[in-house]
MIZASE-731745 format. One line per 4 residues: number of its first residue (from 1); their letters; for each residue z, y, x of C-alpha. Coordinates in nm, 4 decimals. Layout:
N
NUM = A = Z Y X | ...
//
This chain:
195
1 = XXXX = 2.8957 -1.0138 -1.6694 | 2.7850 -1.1138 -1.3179 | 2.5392 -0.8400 -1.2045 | 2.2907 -0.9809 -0.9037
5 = XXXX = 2.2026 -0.8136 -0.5711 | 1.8948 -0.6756 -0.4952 | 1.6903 -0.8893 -0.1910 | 1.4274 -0.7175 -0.0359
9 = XXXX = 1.1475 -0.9391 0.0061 | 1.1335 -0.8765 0.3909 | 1.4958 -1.0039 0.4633 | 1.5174 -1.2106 0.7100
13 = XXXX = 1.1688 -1.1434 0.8722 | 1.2451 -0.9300 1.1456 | 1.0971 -0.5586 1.0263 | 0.9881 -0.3704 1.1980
17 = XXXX = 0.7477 -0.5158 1.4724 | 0.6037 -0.3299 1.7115 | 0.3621 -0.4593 1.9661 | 0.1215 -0.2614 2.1887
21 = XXXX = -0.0339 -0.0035 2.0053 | 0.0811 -0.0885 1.6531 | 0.3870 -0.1172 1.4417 | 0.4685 -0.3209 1.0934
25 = XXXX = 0.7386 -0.2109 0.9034 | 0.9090 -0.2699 0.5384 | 0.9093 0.0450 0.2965 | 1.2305 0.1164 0.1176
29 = XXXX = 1.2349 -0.0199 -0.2655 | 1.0881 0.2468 -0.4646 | 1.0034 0.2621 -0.8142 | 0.6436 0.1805 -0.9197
33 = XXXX = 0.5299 0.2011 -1.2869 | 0.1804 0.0743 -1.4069 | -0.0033 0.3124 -1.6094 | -0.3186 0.1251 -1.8149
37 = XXXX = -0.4716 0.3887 -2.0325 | -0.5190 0.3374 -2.4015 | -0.9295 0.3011 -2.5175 | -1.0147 0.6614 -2.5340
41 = XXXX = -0.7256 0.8020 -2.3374 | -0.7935 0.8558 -1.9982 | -0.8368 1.2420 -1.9873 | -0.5218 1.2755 -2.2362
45 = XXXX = -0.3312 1.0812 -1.9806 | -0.4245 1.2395 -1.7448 | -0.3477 1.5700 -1.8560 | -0.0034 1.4583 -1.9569
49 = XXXX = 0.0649 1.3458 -1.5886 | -0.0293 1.6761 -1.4581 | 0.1601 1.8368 -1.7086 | 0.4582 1.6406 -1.6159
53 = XXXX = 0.4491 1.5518 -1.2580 | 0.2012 1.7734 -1.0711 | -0.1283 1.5879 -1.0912 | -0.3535 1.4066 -1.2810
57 = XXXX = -0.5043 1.0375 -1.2754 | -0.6767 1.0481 -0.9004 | -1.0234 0.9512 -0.9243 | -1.1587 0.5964 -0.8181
61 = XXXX = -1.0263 0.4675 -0.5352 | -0.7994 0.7805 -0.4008 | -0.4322 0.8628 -0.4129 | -0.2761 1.1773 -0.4787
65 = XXXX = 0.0768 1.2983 -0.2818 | 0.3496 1.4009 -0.5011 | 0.7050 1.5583 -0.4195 | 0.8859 1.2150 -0.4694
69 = XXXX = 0.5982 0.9721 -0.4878 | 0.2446 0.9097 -0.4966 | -0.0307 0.8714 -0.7745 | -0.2523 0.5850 -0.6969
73 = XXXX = -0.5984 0.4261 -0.8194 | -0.4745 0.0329 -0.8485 | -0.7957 -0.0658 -1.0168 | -1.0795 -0.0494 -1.3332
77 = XXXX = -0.8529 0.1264 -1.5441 | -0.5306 0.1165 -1.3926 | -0.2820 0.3311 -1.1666 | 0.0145 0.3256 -1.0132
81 = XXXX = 0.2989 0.5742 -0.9870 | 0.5385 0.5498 -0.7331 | 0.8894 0.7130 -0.6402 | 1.1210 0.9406 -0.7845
85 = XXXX = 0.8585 1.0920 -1.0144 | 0.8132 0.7618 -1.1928 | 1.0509 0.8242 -1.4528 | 0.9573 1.1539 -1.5200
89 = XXXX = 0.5926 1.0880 -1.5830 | 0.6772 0.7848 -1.8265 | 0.7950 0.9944 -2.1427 | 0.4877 1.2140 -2.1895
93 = XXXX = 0.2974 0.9197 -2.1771 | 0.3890 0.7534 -2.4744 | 0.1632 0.6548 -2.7088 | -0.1520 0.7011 -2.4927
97 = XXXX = -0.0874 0.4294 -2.2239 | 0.0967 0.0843 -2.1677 | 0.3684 0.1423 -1.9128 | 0.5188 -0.1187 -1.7354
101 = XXXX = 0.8158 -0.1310 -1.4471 | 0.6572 -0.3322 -1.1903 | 0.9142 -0.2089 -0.8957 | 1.0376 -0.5768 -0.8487
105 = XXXX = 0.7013 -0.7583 -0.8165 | 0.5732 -0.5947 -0.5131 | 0.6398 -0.5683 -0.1175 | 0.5136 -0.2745 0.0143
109 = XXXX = 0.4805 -0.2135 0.4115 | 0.3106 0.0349 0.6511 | 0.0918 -0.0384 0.9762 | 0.0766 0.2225 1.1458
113 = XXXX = -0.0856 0.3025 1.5309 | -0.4054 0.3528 1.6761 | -0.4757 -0.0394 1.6531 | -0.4039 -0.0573 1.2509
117 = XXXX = -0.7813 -0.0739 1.1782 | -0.8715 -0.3583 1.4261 | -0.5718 -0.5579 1.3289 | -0.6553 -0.4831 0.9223
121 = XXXX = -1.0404 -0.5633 1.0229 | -0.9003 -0.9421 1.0842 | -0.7863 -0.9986 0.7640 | -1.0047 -0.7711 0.5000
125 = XXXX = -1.3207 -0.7304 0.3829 | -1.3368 -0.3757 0.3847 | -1.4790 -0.1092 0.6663 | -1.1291 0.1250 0.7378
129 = XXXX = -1.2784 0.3339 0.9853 | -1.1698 0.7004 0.9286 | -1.4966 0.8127 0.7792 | -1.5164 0.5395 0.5128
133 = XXXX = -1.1520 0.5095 0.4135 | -0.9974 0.8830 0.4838 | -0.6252 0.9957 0.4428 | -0.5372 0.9252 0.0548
137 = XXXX = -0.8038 0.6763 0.0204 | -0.6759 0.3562 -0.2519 | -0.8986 -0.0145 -0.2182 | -0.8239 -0.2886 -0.3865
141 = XXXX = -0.8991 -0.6292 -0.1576 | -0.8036 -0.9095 -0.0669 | -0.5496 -0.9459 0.2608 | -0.6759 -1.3150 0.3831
145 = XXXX = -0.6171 -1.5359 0.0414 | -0.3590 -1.2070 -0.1025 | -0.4825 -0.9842 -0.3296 | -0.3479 -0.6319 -0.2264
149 = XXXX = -0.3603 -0.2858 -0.2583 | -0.4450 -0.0385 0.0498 | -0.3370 0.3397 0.0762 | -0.4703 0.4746 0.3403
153 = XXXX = -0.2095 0.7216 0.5743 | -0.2673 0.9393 0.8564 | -0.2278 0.6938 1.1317 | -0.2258 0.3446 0.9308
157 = XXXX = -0.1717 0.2231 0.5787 | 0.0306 0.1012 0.3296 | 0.0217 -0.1882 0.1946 | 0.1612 -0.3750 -0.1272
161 = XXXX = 0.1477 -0.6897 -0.1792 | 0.2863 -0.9255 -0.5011 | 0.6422 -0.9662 -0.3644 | 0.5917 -1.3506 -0.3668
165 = XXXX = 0.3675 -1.3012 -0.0641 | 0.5702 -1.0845 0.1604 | 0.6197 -1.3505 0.4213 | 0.2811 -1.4803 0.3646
169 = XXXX = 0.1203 -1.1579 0.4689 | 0.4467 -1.0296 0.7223 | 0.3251 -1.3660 0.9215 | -0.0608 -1.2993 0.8958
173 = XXXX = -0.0274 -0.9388 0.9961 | 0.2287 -1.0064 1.2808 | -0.0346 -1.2932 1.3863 | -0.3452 -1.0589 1.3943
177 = XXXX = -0.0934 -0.7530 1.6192 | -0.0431 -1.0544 1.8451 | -0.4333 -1.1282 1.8841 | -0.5374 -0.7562 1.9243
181 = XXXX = -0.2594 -0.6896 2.1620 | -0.3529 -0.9860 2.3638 | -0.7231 -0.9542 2.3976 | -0.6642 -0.5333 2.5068
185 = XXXX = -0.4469 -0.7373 2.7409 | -0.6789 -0.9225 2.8582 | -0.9965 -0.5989 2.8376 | -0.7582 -0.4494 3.1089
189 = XXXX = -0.6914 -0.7100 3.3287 | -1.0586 -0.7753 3.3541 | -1.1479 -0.4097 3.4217 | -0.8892 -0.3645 3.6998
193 = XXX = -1.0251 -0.6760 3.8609 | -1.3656 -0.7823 3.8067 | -1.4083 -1.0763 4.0132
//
């Protein structure tokens, strides 16, 4: 039997790009597995996760670092794990959650640089200054028309996106560097001469 190739969903779109102060690039494939809670289950869950990999369910909209992934709030009831530790965390959480692989369906991507909250403050309807969206912090939104989900780093984010929108958002985040860049540009060339 035939046995396809993996595409990443950035091929052929030119990652990373870097443009003044701020740089877009793809994240290696990783593996991410949904974890839903069962009615009733959330604190036996979550004691089975810290049990097996470290830590347990991170509260409402935060993200937990783990040696070979990350633990992160993905919504009203859900998380995702990410990384090595994704298969280890699965087994003792049998039984007490649905599990699902969803490695395939997203695209995940940093921005990172000093202009990453300007150039996200184009495109979402969230406040990602520092004080309101720290290191660790998770937010569900919406990235123009894509729904997304925001981790934030310590000098951007990451973001992951349904992998059918990788070029969708690639060309809107590339779009909105281009526009920040330009008007700092600009900001300078009117401060060094002010006539």
């Amino acid at each position: 039997m035939a046995e396809l190739a993996y595409l990443s969903p950035f091929s052929g779109l030119n990652l990373p790009f870097e443009i003044a102060e701020a740089r877009l690039a793809a994240l290696p494939r990783a593996r991410i597995m949904g974890i839903a809670p069962f009615r009733g289950c959330e604190a036996a869950v979550s004691d089975a996760l810290a049990a097996a990999v470290g830590a347990g369910l991170p509260d409402v909209g935060r993200a937990t670092r783990l040696a070979g992934g990350r633990l992160i709030w993905a919504g009203i009831g859900q998380w995702v794990l990410t990384g090595s530790v994704a298969a280890a965390g699965m087994p003792a959480l049998t039984g007490l959650a649905a599990l699902t692989d969803q490695s395939d369906g997203w695209a995940c991507m940093t921005l990172d640089g000093s202009e990453a909250p300007e150039i996200l403050a184009r495109l979402l309807p969230l406040d990602l200054d520092t004080a309101n969206f720290p290191s660790d912090a998770a937010a569900r939104s919406l990235l123009r028309h894509v729904a997304c989900l925001l981790v934030a780093g310590e000098a951007g984010c990451e973001i992951m996106v349904p992998r059918s929108f990788a070029r969708t958002v690639v060309h809107e985040l590339t779009e909105a560097m281009r526009g920040v860049a330009g008007r700092r540009a600009l900001e300078a060339r009117e401060r060094s001469d002010p006539a």
